[in-house]
C-alpha positions in Angstrom: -41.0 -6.7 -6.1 -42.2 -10.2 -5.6 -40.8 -12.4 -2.8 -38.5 -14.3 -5.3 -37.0 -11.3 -7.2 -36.0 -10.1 -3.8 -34.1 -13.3 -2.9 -32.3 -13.4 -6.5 -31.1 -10.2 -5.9 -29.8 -10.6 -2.7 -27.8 -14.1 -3.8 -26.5 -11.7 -7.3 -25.2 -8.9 -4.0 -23.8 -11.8 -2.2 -21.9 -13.3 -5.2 -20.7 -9.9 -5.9 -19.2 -9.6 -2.4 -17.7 -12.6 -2.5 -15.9 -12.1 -5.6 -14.5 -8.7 -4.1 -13.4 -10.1 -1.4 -11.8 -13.1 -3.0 -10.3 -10.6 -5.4 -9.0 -8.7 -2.5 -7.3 -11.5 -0.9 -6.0 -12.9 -3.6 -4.5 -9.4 -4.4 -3.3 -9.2 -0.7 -1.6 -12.7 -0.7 0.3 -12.0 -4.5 1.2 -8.5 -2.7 2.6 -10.8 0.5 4.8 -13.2 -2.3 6.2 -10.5 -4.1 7.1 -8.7 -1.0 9.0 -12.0 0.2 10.3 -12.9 -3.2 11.2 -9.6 -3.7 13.5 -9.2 -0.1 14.9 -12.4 -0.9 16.0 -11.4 -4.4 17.3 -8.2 -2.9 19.3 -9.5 0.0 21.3 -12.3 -2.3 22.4 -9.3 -4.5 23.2 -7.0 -1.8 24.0 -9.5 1.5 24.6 -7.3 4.7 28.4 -7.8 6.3 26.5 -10.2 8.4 24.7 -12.3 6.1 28.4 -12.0 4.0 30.5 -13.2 6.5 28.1 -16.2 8.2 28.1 -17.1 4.3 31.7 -16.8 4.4 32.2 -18.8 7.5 30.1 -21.5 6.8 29.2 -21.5 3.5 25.2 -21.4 4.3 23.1 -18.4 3.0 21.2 -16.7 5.3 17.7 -15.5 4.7 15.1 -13.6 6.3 13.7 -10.0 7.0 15.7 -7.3 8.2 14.3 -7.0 11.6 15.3 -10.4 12.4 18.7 -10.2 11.2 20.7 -6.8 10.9 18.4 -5.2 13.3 18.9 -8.1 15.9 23.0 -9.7 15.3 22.4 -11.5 18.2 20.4 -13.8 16.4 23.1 -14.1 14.2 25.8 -14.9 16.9 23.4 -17.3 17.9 23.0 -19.2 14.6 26.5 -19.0 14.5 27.8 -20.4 17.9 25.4 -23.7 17.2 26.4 -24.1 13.8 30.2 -24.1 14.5 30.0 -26.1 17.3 27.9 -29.0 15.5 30.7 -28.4 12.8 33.3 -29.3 14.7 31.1 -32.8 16.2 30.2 -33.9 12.8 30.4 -32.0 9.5 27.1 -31.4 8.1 25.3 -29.7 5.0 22.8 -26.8 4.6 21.6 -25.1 1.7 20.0 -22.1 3.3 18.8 -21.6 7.0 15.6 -19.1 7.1 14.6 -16.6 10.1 11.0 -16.2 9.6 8.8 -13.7 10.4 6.6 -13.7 13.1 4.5 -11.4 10.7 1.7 -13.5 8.2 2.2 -10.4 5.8 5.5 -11.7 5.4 5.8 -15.2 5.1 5.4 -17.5 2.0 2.3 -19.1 0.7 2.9 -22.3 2.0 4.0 -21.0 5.8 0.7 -18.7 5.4 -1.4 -21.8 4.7 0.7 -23.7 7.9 0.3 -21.2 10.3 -4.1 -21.3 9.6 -4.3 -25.0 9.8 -1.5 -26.7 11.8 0.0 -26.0 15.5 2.6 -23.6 16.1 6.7 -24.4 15.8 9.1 -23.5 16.9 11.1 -24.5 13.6 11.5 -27.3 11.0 14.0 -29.4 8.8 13.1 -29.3 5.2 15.4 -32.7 4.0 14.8 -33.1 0.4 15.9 -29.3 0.3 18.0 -29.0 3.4 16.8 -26.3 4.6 16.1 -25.0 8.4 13.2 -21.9 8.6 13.0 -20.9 12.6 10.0 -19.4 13.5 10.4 -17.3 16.1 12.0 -14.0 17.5 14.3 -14.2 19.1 16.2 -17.5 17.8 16.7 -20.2 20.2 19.6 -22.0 20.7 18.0 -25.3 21.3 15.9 -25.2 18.5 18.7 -24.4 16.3 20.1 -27.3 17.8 17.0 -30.0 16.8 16.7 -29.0 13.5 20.5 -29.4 12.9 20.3 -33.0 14.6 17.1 -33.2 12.0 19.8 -32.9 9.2 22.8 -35.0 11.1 20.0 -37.9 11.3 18.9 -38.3 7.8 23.0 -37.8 6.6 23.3 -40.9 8.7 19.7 -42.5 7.1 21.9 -42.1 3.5 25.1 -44.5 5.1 23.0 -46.7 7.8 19.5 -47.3 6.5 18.9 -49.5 9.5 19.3 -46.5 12.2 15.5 -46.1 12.4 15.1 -49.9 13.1 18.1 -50.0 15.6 16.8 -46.9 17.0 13.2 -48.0 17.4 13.9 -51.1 19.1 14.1 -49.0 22.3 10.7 -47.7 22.0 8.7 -51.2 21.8 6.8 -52.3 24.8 6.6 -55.8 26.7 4.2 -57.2 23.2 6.8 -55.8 20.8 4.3 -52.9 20.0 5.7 -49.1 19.1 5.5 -46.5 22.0 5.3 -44.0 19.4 1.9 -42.3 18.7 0.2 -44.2 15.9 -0.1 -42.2 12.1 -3.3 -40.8 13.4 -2.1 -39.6 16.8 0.5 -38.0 14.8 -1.7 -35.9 12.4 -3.6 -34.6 15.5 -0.4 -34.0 17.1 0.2 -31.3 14.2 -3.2 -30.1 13.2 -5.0 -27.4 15.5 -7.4 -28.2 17.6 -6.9 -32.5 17.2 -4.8 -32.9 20.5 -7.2 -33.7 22.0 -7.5 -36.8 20.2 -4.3 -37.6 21.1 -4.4 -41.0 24.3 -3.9 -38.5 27.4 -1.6 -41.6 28.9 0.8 -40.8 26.0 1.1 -37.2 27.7 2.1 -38.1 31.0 5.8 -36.6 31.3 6.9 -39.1 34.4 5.6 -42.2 32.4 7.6 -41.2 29.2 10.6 -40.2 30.9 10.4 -43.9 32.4 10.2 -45.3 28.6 12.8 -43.8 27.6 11.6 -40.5 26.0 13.3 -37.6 27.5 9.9 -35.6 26.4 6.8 -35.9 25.5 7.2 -34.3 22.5 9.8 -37.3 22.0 7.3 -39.8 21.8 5.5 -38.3 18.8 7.7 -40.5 16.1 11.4 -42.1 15.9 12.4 -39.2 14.2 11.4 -36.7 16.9 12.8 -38.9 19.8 16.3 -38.5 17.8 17.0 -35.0 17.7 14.6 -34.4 21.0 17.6 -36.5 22.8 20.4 -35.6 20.9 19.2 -31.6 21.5 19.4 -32.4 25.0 22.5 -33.8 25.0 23.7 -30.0 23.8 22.5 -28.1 27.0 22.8 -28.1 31.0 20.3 -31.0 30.6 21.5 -32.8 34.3 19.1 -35.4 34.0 21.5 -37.8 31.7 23.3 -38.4 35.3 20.6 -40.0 36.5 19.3 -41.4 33.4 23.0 -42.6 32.5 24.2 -43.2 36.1 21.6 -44.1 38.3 22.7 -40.4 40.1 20.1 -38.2 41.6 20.0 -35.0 39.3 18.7 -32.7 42.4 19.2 -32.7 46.0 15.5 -33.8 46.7 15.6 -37.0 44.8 16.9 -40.6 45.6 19.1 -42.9 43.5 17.3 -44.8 40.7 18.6 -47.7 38.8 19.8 -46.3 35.1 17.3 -45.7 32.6 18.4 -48.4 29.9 16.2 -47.4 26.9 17.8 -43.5 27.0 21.5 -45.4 28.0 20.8 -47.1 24.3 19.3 -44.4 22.6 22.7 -42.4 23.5 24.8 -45.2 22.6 23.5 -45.0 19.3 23.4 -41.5 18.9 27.5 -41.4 20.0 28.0 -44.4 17.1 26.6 -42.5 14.5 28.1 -39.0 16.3 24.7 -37.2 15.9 25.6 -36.3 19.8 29.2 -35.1 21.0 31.8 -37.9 21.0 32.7 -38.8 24.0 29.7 -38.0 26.0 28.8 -40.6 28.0 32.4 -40.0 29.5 31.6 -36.5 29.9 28.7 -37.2 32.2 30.6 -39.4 34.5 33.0 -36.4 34.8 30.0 -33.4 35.2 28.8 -36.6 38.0 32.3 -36.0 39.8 32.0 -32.0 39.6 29.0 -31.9 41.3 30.3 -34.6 43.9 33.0 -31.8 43.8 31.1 -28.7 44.7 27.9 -30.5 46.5 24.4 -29.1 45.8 25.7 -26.0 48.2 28.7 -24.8 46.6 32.4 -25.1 48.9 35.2 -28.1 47.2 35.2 -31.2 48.9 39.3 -31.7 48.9 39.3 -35.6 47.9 36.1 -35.7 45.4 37.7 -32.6 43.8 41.0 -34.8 43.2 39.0 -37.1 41.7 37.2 -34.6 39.1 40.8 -32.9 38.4 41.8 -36.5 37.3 39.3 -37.6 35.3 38.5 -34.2 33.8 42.3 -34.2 32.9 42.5 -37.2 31.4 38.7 -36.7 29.1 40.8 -33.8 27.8 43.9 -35.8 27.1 41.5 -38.6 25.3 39.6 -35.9 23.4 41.5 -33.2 23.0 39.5 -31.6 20.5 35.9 -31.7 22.3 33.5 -29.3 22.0 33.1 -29.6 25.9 36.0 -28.3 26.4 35.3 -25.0 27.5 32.8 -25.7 29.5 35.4 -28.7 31.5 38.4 -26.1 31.9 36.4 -23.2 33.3 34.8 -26.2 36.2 38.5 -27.0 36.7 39.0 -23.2 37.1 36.4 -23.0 39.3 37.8 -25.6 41.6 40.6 -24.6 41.3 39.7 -20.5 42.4 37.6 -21.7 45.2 39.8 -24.2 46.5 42.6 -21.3 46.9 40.8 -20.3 50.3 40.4 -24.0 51.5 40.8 -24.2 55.4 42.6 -25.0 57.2 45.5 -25.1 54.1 44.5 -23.8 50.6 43.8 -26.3 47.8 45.5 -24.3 45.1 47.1 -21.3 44.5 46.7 -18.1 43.3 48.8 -19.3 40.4 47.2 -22.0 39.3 43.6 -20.6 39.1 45.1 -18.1 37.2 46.4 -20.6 34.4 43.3 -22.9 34.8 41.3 -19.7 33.8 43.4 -18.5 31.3 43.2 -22.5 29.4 39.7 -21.5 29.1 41.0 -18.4 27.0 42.7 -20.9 24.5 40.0 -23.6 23.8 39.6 -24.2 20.0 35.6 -23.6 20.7 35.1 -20.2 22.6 31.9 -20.9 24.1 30.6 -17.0 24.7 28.6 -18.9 28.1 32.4 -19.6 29.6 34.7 -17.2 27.4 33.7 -14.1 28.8 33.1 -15.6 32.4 36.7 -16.2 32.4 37.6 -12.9 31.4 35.6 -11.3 34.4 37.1 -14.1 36.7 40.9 -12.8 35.6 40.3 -9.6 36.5 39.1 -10.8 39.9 42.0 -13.0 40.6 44.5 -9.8 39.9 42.1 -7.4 42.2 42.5 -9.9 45.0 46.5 -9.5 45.0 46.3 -6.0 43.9 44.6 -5.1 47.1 47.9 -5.9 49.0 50.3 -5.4 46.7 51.2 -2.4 45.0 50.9 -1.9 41.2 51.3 0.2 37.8 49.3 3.0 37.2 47.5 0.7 34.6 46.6 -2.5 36.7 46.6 -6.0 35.0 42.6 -6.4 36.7 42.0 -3.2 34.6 42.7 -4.4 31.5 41.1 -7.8 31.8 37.9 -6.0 32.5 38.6 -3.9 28.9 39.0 -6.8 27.5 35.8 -7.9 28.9 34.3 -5.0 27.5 35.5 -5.4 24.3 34.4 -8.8 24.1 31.1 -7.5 24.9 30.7 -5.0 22.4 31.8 -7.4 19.4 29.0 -9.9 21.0 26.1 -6.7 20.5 27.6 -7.1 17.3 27.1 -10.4 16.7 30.6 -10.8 15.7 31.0 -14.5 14.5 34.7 -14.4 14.6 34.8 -14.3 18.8 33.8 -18.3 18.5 37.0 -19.3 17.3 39.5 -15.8 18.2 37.6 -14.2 21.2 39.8 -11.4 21.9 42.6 -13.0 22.1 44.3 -10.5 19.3 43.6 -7.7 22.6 44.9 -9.9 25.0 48.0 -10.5 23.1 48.6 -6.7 22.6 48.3 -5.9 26.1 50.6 -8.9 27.1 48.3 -11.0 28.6 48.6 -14.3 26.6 51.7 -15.5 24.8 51.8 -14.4 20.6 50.8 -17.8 20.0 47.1 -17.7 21.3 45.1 -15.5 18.4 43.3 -18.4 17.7 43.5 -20.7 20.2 
């Protein structure tokens, strides 16, 4: 066999390798889209009581594999407790929210394609379907969170066309030029392997933080720098005192003027309520707690009157605030620690039990302060059941039930303890008035 019969039959053996192997992955991928259509198709006819009921609640179908869902409600719960909260800041419309597989076998075409050419995520906001796919196992809170403020910002984009300009006139520099990373910056920023290409003085966290981005993932477009600070605005993010007030946000760092680009930014966010109303306020009174409590914890007497004041009185002006759980159990906590104040107590007993109990009857039953109150009943009746003789069934003992109960419907991922708790237990066992089922 000659040197050139040789090579044609090793190019006609390559060519019939290739086509097997392009046959076999092209039968693997079809195999991958029927498998996804196919669960879709099958959980829409036959939803789970999970899937049912979030549809039920809010009107959003829910999609995804099994593992992510029914074998994990917390996920659910989780979903839940950020969609109903952002519901009661500003109404706001989904078509579907997707938990996707961590799994390539079992994502679409198009996520199969994105997770072999562009950087990971964490989620995204799909706007001209609105729909939200998270990405990852187990589902985030604060992710939840961005994508939602993804779809509050282009709601407003449909009434206020100018946002975008407003917005991005506090992201210019001293020549009137965008801080933003330019169109080709912002194709590195999403393709693997181009960061690189990315201006390393763009990355530096201190340097963005001082132009107003409260990231650097901020700084990638207008868009990004929205929900990025309007996400923060969500969590324990204690910077906004000192980016808002000029207050140090830790014990090991001086006053600084007020960062006016983010004061803006949230000023515009609060106009167009893509961020609670009322926040701004709200910081000045988290700023009085911790002049309150101090970095180490103990009340200071006259800053605590202070926070009871203006804490009372944000409450009064926004009565239905999604912050306020979070405000009456810190008023409860003054209130519990300042009952063994020297050399006179504070408070009493009584009165840290019915600032505890308010937390019980918020309209929004934040599970981070909901269940923390229920543990912090049960400690408050120990304390005088120590002294003072009691039933055979102790009032402590059934706050901690209740606890437990509470507990077991969050494994659950019941949805309905966001807006009920156990508040139908309480009521049965005589510990709140008829009236508080659901508030």
């Amino acid at each position: 066999m000659t040197e050139q019969s040789k090579d044609k039959t090793m190019l006609q053996k390559a060519k019939s390798w290739g086509k097997r192997i392009a046959l076999a992955g092209l039968l693997f991928h079809a195999g991958t889209q029927l498998s996804y259509w196919a669960n879709d198709i099958y959980q829409a006819i036959n939803p789970s009581p999970l899937r049912a009921n979030f549809q039920r609640a809010y009107n959003i179908p829910l999609h995804g594999w099994q593992k992510g869902i029914e074998e994990d409600p917390s996920n659910v719960l989780t979903i839940a407790r950020v969609v109903e909260k952002e519901r009661l800041e500003k109404p706001f419309q989904l078509n579907t929210l997707r938990i996707n597989s961590p799994s390539y076998a079992k994502q679409a075409i198009w996520e199969q394609l994105e997770d072999i050419i562009l950087s990971p995520r964490a989620g995204c906001y799909v706007p001209w379907l609105k729909n939200i796919i998270l990405e990852e196992y187990p589902v985030d809170q604060s992710v939840v969170h961005h994508e939602i403020k993804h779809a509050k910002t282009f709601d407003v984009l449909q009434q206020h066309p100018n946002f975008l300009e407003e917005w991005s006139r506090f992201a210019i520099d001293e020549n009137g030029e965008s801080l933003y990373l330019t169109s080709i910056e912002n194709i590195c920023s999403r393709v693997r392997g181009l960061s690189a290409w990315i201006d390393p003085k763009k990355k530096e966290s201190l340097e963005n933080m001082r132009l107003g981005f409260v990231s650097d993932y901020a700084r990638t477009n207008v868009y990004e720098d929205i929900t990025e600070l309007c996400e923060a605005t969500e969590g324990k993010d204690y910077r906004f005192r000192a980016w808002l007030l000029g207050t140090p946000d830790n014990m090991y760092t001086n006053a600084q003027p007020p960062n006016q680009r983010i004061v803006g930014k949230v000023q515009l966010a609060e106009k167009y309520r893509i961020i609670p109303e009322g926040f701004s306020e709200y910081v000045i009174v988290e700023d009085l707690l911790w002049k309150s409590i101090g970095f180490h914890g103990g009340v200071d007497q006259e800053a605590a009157k202070a926070f009871m004041e203006a804490s009372e009185q944000f409450l009064n002006r926004h009565p239905t605030t999604v912050y306020e759980s979070k405000i009456l159990s810190d008023r409860a906590y003054v209130m519990r620690e300042g009952m063994y104040g020297y050399p006179l107590p504070h408070f009493s007993k009584e009165e840290a039990i019915a600032a505890t109990q308010r937390v019980l009857m918020a309209a929004w039953k934040d599970p981070e302060y909901y269940g923390g109150a229920l543990l912090n009943l049960a400690n408050l009746e120990k304390w005088e059941e120590r002294t003072i003789p009691g039933p055979a069934v102790r009032r402590s003992e059934l706050w901690e039930n209740a606890y437990q109960n509470y507990m077991q419907r969050f494994r659950q991922g019941d949805i309905t303890i966001l807006t009920r708790g156990v508040n139908d237990f309480l009521i049965a066992h005589g510990l709140l008035p008829p009236n508080s089922a659901s508030r």
